[in-house]
Structure formats: C-alpha cells, structure tokens
C-alpha positions in Angstrom: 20.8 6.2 -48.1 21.3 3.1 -46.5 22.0 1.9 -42.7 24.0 0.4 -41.0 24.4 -1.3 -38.1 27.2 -1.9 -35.8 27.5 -5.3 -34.1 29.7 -5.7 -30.8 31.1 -9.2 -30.6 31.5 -10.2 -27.0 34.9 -12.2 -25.9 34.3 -15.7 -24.9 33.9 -16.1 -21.4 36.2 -19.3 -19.9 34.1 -22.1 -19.5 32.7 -22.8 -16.2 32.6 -26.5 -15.3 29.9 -28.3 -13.1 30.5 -31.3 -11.7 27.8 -33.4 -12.5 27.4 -36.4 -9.3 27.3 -39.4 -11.2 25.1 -41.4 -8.3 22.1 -41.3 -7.4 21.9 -41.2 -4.4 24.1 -38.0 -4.8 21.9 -36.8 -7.3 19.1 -37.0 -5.1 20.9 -35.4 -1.8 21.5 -32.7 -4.4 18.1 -32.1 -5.3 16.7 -33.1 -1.8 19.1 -30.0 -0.6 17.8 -27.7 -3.2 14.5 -28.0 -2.5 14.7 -27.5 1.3 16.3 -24.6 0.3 13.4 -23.4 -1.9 11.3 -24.4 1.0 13.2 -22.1 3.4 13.0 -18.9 1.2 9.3 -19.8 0.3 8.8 -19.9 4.0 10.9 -16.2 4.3 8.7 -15.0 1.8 5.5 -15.4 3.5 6.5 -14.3 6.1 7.4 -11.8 4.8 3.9 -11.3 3.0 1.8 -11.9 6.2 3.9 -9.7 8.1 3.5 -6.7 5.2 -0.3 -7.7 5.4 -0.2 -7.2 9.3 1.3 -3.6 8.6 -1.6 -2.5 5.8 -4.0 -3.9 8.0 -2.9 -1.9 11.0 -2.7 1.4 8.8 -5.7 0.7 7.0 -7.6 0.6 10.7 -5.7 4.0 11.4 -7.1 5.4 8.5 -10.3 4.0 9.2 -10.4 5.5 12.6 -9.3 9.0 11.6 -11.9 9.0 8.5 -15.0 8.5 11.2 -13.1 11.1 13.9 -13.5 13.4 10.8 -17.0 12.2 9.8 -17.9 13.3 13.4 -16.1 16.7 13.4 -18.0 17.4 10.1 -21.2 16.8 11.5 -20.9 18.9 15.3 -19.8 21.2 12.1 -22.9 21.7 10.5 -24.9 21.4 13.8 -23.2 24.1 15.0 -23.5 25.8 11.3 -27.3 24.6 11.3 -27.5 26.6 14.9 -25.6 29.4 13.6 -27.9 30.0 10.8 -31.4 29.7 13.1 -29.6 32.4 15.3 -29.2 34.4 12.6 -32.4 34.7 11.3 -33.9 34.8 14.5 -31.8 38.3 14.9 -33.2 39.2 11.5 -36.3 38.8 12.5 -35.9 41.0 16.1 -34.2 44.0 13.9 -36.7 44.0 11.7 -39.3 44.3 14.4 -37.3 47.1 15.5 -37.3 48.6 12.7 -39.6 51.7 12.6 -42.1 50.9 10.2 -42.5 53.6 7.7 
C-alpha cells in the first residue's frame, strides 16, 4: 500500500508594489513616523495593562473583604456552637439529677 498525497497549488497573487523613498531624509520621516506610531500603541497598551491591574486590584480587595466577613461569621459560629454544646450538657447533667436513682 502506498500513499499519497495531494498538493494544492495556490494561484499567484498580483504583485503588490512599495514605493521605496529614495531620500533620506524621506527615509527617515518614514521611519521617524513609524516609530511614533509604535510609541502611541505601546502607550495604549499600558494603559491598557495598568488599567486591567486597577480592576484585579479592586476585585482582589473585594474578595479580600468578603473572605474576613466570612472568617468572622465562622467564628460567632462556633462561639455560638461552643455555647450550644455547654448548654447541652449542662441539661444533661440537670436530667440526670432528676433522674430517680434506681
């Protein structure tokens, strides 16, 4: 058995021409307008970043604050479990004395 393989062969595409400045003083226009351009979208982008960074930040604090708000219900819970259990026994204790003993 043998296999084969099917190739697609693309159509040329027309060429696309770039003029190409021949001073260079152009040149350097060219390249000076480029870069302010990367300059721009660099400054977009952190801004970008810091402003993402604000937003974790924020949510981060929320979840900050609602992990102590638990912490603090879980521990009037188990004082009030802790108080729960001491009544109870104390009521074991009364009945027992109540008891008629035998």
């Amino acid at each position: 058995m043998s296999a084969s393989t099917i190739t697609l062969i693309e159509e040329p595409k027309a060429a696309e021409l770039f003029a190409f400045p021949q001073r260079p003083q152009d040149r350097l226009r060219i390249a000076l307008h480029k870069l302010d351009e990367a300059l721009r979208a660099q400054a977009r982008a952190t801004a970008d970043f810091r402003s993402a960074m604000g937003e974790l930040k924020a949510r981060v604090g929320g979840m900050q604050d609602g992990m102590v708000a638990y912490r603090d219900a879980l521990d009037r819970t188990a004082t009030e479990i802790d108080r729960a259990v001491q009544k109870a026994k104390e009521l074991q204790e009364t009945a027992q004395r109540m008891v008629p003993q035998g």
